[in-house]
Each structure stands twice: as C-alpha cells, then as structure tokens.
Backbone bond lengths (Angstrom), bond angles and torsions (degrees), N, CA, C in turn:
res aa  C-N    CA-C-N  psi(-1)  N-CA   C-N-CA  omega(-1)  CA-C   N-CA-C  phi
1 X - - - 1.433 - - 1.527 107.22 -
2 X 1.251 109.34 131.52 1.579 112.92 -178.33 1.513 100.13 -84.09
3 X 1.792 84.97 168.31 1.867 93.70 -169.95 1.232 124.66 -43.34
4 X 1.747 101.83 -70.17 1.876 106.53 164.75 1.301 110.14 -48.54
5 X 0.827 132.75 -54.73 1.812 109.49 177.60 1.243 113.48 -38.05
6 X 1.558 117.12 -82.35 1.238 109.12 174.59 1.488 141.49 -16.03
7 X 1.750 101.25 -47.33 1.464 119.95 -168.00 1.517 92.51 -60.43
8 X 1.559 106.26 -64.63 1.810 109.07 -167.81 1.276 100.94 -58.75
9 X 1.257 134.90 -23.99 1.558 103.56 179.20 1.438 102.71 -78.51
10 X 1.039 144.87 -45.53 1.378 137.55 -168.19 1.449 110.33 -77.04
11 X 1.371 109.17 -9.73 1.377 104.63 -174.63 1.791 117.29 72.78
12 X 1.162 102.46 10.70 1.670 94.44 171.60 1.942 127.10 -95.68
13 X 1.090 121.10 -130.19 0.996 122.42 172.03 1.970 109.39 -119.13
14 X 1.092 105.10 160.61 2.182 115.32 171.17 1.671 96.56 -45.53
15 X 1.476 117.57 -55.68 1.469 129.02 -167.69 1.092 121.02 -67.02
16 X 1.119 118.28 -33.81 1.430 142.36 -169.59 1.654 94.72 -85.63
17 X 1.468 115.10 -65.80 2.092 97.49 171.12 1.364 101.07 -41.11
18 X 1.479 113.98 -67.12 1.536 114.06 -169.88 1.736 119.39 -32.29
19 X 1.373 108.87 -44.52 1.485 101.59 -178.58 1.493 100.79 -55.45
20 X 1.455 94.04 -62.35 2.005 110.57 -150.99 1.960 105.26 -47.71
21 X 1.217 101.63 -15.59 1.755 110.82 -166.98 1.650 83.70 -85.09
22 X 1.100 107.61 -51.76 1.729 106.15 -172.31 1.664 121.64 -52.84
23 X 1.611 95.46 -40.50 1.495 113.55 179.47 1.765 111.95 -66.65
24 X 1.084 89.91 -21.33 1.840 103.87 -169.32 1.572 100.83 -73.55
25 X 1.525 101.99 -48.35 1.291 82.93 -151.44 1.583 89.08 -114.61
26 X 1.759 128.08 42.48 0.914 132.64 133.60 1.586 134.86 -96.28
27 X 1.602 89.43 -5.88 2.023 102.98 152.60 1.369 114.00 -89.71
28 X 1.717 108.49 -2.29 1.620 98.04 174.64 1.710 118.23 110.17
29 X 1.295 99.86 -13.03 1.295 116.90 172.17 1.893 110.07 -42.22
30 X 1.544 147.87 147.39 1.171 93.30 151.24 1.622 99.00 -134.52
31 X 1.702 98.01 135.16 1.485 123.85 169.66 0.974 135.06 -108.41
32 X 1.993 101.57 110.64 1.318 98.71 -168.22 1.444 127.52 -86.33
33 X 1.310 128.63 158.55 1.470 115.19 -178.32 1.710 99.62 -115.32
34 X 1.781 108.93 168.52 1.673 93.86 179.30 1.611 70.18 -147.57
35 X 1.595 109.73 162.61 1.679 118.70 -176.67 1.294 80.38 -120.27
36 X 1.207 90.59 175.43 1.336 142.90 172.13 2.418 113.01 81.61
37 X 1.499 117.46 -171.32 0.814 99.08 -166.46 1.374 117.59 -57.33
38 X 1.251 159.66 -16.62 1.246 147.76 174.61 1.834 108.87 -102.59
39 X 1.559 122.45 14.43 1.258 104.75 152.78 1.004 140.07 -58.80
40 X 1.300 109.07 -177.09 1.682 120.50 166.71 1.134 114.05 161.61
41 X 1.681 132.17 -172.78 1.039 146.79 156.60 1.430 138.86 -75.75
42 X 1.868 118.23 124.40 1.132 125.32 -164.02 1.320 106.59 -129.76
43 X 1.395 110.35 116.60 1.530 120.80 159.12 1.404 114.75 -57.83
44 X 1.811 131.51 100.49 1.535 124.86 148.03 1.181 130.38 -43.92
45 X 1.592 74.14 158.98 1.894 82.67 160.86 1.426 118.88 -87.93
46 X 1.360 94.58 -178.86 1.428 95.17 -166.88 1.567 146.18 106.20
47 X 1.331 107.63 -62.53 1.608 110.76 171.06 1.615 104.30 -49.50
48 X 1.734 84.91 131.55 1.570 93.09 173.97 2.049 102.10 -105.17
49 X 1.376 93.31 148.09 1.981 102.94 -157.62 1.590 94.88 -109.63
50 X 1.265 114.10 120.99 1.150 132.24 152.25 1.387 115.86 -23.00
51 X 1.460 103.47 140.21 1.922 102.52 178.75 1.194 103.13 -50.89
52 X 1.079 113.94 162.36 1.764 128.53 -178.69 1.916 93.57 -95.61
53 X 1.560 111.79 113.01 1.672 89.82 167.27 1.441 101.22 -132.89
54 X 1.394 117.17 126.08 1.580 134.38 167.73 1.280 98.07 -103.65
55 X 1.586 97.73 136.58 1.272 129.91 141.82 2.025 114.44 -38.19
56 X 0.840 116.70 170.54 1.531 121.46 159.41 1.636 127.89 -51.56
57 X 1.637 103.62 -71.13 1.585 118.40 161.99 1.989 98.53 -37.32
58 X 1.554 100.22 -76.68 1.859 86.87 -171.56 1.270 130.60 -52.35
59 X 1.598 124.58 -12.87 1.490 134.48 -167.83 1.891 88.00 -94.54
60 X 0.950 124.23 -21.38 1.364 125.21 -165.83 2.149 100.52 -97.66
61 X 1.251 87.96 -62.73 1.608 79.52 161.70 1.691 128.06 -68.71
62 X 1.674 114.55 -2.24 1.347 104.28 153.10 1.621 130.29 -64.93
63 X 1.441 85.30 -55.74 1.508 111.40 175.92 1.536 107.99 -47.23
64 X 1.083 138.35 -29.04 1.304 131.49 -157.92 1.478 96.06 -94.36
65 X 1.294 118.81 -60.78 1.544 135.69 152.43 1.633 116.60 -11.63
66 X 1.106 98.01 -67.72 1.477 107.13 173.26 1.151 107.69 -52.70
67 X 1.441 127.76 -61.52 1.524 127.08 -154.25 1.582 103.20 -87.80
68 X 1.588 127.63 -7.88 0.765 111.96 171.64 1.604 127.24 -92.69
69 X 1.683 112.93 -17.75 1.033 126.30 149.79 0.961 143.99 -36.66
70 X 1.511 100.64 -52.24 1.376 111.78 -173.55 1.671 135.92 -57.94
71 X 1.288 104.24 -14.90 1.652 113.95 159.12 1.374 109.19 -52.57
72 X 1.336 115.62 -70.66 1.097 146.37 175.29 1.969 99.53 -8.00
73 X 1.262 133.42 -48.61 1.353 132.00 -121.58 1.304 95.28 -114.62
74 X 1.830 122.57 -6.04 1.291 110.26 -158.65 1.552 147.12 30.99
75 X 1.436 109.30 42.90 1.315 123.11 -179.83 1.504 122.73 89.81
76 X 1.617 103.61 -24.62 1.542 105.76 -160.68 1.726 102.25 -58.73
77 X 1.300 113.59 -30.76 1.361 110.68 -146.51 1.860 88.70 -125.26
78 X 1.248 123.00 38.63 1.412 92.58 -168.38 2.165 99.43 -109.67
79 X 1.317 111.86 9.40 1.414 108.56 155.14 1.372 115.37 -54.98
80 X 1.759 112.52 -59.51 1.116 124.61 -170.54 1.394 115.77 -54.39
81 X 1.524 108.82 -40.94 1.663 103.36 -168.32 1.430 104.80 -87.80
82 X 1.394 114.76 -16.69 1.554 113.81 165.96 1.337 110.82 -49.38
83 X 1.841 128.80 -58.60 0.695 159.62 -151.76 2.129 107.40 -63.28
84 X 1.863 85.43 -49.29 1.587 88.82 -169.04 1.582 90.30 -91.30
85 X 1.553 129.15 -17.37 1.516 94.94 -176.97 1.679 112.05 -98.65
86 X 1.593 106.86 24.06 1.708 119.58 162.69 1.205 95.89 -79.88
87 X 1.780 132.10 -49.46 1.549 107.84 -166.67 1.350 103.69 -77.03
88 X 1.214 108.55 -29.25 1.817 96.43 -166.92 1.487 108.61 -78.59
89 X 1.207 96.45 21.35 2.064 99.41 169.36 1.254 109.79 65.53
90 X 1.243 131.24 21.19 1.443 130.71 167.95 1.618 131.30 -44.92
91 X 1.194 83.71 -43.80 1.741 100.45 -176.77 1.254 122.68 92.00
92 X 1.308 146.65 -150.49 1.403 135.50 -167.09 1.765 112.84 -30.09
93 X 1.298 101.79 177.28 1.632 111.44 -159.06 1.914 89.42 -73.31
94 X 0.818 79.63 178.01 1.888 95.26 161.58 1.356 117.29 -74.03
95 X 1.393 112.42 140.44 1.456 93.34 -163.68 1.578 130.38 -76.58
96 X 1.529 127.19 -168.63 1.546 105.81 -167.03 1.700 100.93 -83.08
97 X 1.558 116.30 -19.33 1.638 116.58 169.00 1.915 107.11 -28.99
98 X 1.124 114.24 -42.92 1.605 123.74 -167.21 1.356 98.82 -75.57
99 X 1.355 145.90 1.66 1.365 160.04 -163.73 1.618 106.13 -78.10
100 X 1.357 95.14 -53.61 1.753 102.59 -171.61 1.282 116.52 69.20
C-alpha cells in the first residue's frame, strides 16, 4: 500500500506514515518499501513481538473490542477472534453473529 493510501485509510498525514514506518523498523520490525507507480509499503516476516501484557482495565477493553467486532467480520475471521478472545479470558466462543 502506498503512502497516501495508507495515510487516508488511517486518516493521518504522508509524514506521519513516514515517521510510524521509521519507528517500526527502528524496534526492528522489517518494512519494506518499493517506488515507483505500483509501490508501497510491506510489513515482513519475521519480527518476533513481545508478550502482550495488560493491565486489567486493557484485558477488559480487549475483550469488549473483540466481541464487539466480531459481527463486523462476517465469518472470515471468526477462528481467529475465537482464538484471541480465549487468551484474553473472555469466555465463551465469539458469538454465532460472526458466522456470516
């Protein structure tokens, strides 16, 4: 995805991707870029991600996140969110709304 793309989807600014790409892959992330008309930006493989650790409040605003999403996804994705709202201690699966 090229820069302006990116930007309008997130709604930020050209500079503002530009930092966050810099920041990424000054934690090690690595993102590649390619020019010209069909460049853009690509998240690798590879980076290994720090444990995930929430507080209470953030494990609780995951969970809510998750389950509130999960309509949202029409089925494509609802292993996964089953999956992440088992670690985040949610409790039952995601609901069958995420079915599609």
């Amino acid at each position: 995805m090229d820069r302006p793309e990116l930007a309008g989807r997130l709604d930020v600014s050209t500079r503002t991707v530009r930092n966050d790409v810099e920041r990424l892959r000054a934690l090690g992330y690595p993102v590649h870029a390619t020019r010209g008309a069909v460049g853009g930006y690509r998240l690798g493989a590879g980076a290994a991600l720090p444990p995930l650790l929430l507080d209470d409040e953030e494990a609780v605003a995951v969970a809510v996140g998750l389950r509130s999403g999960a309509s949202g996804f029409g089925g494509r994705h609802r292993g996964v969110l089953a999956a992440c709202a088992g670690q985040a201690g949610t409790g039952p699966p995601v609901p069958a709304a995420a079915t599609g």
